[in-house]
Phi, psi and omega in degrees: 000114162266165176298158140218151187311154209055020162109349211248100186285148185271009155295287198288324189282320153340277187309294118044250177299327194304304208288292207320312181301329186264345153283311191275014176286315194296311195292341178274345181277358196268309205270354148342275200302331174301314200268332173297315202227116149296341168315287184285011146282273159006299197270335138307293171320317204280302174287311170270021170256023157100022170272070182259290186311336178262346160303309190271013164277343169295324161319303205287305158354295202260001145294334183260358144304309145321250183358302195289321180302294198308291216290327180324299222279353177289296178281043137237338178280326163345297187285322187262346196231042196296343170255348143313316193273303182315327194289314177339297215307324190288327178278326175325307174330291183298313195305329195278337185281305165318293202260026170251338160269000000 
């Protein structure tokens, strides 16, 4: 690790510039899809004019619908495709590792 001014390791300016590219990746695809889908304009327009709690329980609402949809069907796809479900499992597995290093 070398100093750079002020005291400040060329690691941490790194990590730094890293986290910032990967928040302004996020805010342009957020305003992609905002010019694209009037829904998610909406929902936008919503969370900043200060409705954010109720957007994000609206949010929260239709993610654990999502959610209840994966495991139903996974534990009907279980039963009948059990190495179809194991290889599923193995890639979450690889995918969650791949993206923690």
């Amino acid at each position: 690790m070398t100093r750079v001014a002020g005291g400040v390791t060329k690691f941490s300016v790194n990590r730094f510039t890293e986290r910032i590219m990967v928040a302004g990746s996020g805010c342009a695809l957020v305003g992609a899809v905002a010019a694209l889908d009037d829904r998610v304009r909406g929902r936008l327009v919503g969370v900043l004019t200060g409705d954010a709690s109720t957007e994000l329980a609206m949010a929260g609402a239709r993610l654990q619908r999502v959610a209840r949809t994966i495991t139903e069907s996974a534990g009907y796809q279980g039963t009948e495709h059990a190495s179809l479900a194991l290889f599923a499992i193995g890639a979450v597995v690889l995918l969650v590792l791949m993206l923690r290093t």
